[in-house]
N, C-alpha and C positions, 0 to 999 in steps of 0.2 A: 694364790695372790690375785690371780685375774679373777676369781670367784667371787672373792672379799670384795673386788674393787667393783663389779657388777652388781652384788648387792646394795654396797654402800652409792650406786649412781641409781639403785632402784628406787632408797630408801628418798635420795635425794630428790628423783625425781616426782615421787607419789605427794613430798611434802608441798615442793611447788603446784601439783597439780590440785592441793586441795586449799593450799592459801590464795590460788586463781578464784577458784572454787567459794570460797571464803568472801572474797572482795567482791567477785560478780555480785552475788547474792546479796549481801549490803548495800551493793550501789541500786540493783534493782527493786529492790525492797524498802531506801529511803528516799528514791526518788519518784518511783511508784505509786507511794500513800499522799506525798503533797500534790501530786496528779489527778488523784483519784478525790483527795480531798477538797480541791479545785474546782473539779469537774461537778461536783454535788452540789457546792457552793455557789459557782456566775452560774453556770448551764442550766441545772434545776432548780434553785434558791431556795434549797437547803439548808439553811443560814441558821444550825444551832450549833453554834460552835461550842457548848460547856454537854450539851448533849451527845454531843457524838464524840470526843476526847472520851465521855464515861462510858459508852458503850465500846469502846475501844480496851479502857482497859479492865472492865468486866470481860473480855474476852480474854485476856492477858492472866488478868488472876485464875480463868480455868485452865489456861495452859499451864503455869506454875503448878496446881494441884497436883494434874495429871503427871506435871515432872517429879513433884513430893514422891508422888504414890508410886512411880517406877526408880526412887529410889536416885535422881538426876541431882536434888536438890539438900544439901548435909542442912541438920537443923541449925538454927540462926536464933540469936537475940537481936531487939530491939524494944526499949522502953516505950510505952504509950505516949510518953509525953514530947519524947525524939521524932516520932512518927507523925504526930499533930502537927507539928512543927514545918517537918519536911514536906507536909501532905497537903499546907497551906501554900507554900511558896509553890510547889510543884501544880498545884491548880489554878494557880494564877497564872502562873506561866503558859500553861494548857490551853485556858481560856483565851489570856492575849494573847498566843501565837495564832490560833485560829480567827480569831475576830481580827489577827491583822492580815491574815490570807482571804479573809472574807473581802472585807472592806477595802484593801491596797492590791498594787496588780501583785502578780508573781514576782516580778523582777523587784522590787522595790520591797517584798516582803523577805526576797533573799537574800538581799546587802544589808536589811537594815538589821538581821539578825547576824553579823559580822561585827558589829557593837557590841555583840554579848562580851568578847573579850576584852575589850579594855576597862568596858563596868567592873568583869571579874578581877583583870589587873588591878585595880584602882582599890576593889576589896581587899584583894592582898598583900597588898600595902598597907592597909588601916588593919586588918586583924592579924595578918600572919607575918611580918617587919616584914617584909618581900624588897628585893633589890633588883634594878633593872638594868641593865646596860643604855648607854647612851642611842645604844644603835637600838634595841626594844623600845627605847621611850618613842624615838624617831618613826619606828615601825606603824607602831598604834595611832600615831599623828597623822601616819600617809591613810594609816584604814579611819578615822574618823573624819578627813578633810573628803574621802572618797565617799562615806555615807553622806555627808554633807551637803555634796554635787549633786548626789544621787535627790535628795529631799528638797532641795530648792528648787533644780529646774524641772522635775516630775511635776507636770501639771492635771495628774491623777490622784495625786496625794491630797486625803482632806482631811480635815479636823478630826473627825472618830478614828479615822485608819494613821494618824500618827500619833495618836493617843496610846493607841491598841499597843500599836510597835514599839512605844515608849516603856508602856507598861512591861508588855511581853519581856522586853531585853531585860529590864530592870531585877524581873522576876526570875527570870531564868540564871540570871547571874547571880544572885541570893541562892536559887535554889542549887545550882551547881557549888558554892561555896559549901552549902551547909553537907555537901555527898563529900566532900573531903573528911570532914569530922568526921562523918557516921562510917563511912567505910576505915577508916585508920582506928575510930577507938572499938569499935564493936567487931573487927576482923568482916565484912560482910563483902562480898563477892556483890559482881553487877545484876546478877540472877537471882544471887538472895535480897539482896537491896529489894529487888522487885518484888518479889514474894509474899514481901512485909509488907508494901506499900500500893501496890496495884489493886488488892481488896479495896484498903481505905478509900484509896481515890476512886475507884468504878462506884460506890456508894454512897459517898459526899459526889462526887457529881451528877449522879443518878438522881437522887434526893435533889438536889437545887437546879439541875439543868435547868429543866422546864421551867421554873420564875425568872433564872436567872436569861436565859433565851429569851423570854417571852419579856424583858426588860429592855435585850438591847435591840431586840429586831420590834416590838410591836406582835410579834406572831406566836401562836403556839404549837409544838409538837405537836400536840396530839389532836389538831385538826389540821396539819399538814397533808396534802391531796399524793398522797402516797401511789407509787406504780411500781410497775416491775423492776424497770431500769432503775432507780432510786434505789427499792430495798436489794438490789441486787450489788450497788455500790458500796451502798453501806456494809451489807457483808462482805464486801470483797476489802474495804478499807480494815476492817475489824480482824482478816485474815493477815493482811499484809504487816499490819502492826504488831501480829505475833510475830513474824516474818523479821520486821524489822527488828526488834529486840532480841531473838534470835542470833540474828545474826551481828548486831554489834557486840552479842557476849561474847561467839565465837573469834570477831576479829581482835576482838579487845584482848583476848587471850592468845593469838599467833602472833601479832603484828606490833611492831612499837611505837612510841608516839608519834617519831616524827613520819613513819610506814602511813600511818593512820591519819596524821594530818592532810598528806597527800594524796589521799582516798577524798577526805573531807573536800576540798578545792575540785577534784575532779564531778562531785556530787552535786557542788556549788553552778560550775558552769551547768553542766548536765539540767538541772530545776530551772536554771534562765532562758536557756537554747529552746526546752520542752515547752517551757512556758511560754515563751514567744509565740510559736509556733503552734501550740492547740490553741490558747485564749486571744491571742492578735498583739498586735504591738502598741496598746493604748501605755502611754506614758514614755513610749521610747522613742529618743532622741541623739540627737550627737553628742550632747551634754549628758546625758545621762549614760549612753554608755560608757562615756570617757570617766563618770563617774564611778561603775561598776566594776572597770575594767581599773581604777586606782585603786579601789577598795579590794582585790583581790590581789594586787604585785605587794599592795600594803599587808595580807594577811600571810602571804609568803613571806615577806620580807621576815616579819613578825616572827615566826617559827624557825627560821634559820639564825635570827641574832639570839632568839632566847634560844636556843637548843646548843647554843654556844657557852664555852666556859667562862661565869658570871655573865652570862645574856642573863640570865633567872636565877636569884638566890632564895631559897625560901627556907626558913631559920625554925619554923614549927611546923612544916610538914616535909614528909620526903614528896620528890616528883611526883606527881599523882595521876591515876587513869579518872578523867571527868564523863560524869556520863549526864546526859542531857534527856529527861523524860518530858517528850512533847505527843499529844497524840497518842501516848504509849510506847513512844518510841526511846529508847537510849544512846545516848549517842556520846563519843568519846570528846575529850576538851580540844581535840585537833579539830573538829568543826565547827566552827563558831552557833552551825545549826544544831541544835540542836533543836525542843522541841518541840515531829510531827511522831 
């Protein structure tokens, strides 16, 4: 019996040690790449954002490969015309995520991507009959009145960079909608999802990067005054966004939503605190944190009244794991970041 029981404390303890394991690694790995991609961006002005998302995930799709080929990855369907689809929404999102980290500070590119959720609520309501609780409606009101605060007294905020984040969110919550269908009627895992679609996108953004960069900055790649430090980030961001995907498959598969959401929020503070603190506190203010700081008791709030019985009814999908490709990155629907 003591034998039993020392195994069974073994068993339980190796599982803790690797779902620790599990989380670090997610959190240093999604907060890492918007660091790194930060850094490339004010620091060096690096500013191709549809360029380096597709170098990101041409990096991603030889990861897949090399998982094919050792046999990590079961084959998969996916129609061409599902793919076209998801591969447009998901490069939009791509693009405005980045041109709103470009253009807007850190902090205001963090909160405003906590909108992703109520655009997506707001989806699920018009396609999927979705039911909310009084207390969810209230929820989404505290995190929209919180981005709100956050946008008016930010006097960093300008024209292109609340365009960007407009778009971005817009896009990302389309494209997260449409990962519900596709993973529910085609059976696809968040690693085969990728498999299918990390090709598309490293080659549709490879091909138009450089017009579409050289559109919104004035500049072009390929007379960008390249150094060590540069190409050294750039590969380093291109590793960590295997890294990150990586590791939201793994958490995506130990952890449960609401485990995962509370990963998300910890990630959330973690990119504002780091951000402050490399790139300087341009845009922050008393108003503004008070803004930040509602927009995240709102996105708490948010996940405790929907995780409740009738917080969230939804009539054509069961619960779903959302995964958010920004950057390369996937990310589950507990963070409204989705994506770097």
């Amino acid at each position: 019996m003591r034998s039993m029981g020392v195994a069974q404390g073994g068993k339980a303890g190796n599982k803790v040690a690797v779902d620790v394991a599990a989380w670090v690694f997610n959190i240093v790995t999604s907060v890492g790449i918007i660091m790194v991609n930060k850094a490339l961006m004010a620091t060096h002005g690096f500013g191709f954002a549809t360029t380096l998302p597709g170098l990101h995930f041409a990096t991603t799709a030889l990861a897949t490969v090399i998982l094919k080929s050792l046999g990590y990855l079961e084959p998969s369907y996916l129609p061409l015309k599902e793919l076209v689809k998801y591969v447009s929404f998901a490069n939009i999102s791509v693009v405005g995520m980045n041109a709103s980290l470009m253009w807007n500070t850190v902090g205001f590119y963090q909160i405003s991507k906590l909108s992703t959720v109520p655009v997506l609520c707001m989806l699920e309501v018009l396609f999927d009959n979705a039911r909310y609780s009084k207390g969810t409606k209230l929820s989404i009101m505290v995190v929209l009145a919180g981005v709100a605060v956050c946008t008016v007294t930010d006097v960093s905020v300008n024209t292109k960079g609340l365009i960007a984040a407009v778009v971005a969110v817009c896009s990302t919550a389309f494209q997260q909608h449409n990962i519900h269908y596709l993973q529910k009627k085609y059976s696809l895992s968040a690693f085969n999802l990728l498999g299918h679609t990390a090709p598309a996108q490293a080659a549709s953004l490879l091909i138009l990067g450089p017009f579409v960069d050289f559109w919104l900055t004035n500049n072009r790649v390929d007379t960008y005054n390249y150094n060590n430090m540069v190409v050294f980030l750039i590969a380093l961001s291109c590793v960590i966004a295997i890294g990150t995907n990586l590791s939201q498959f793994i958490c995506i598969g130990r952890f449960t939503a609401v485990s995962f959401q509370v990963l998300g929020h910890m990630k959330t503070i973690l990119v504002l605190t780091l951000g402050f603190t490399l790139f300087g506190t341009e845009g922050l203010n008393v108003h503004v944190a008070f803004g930040m700081l509602l927009a995240i008791v709102g996105m708490i709030w948010y996940q405790y009244a929907s995780s409740r019985p009738g917080g969230k009814e939804r009539q054509n999908y069961k619960e779903p794991v959302e995964e958010d490709i920004e950057q390369g990155i996937i990310s589950s629907q507990s963070r409204p970041d989705g994506k770097f």
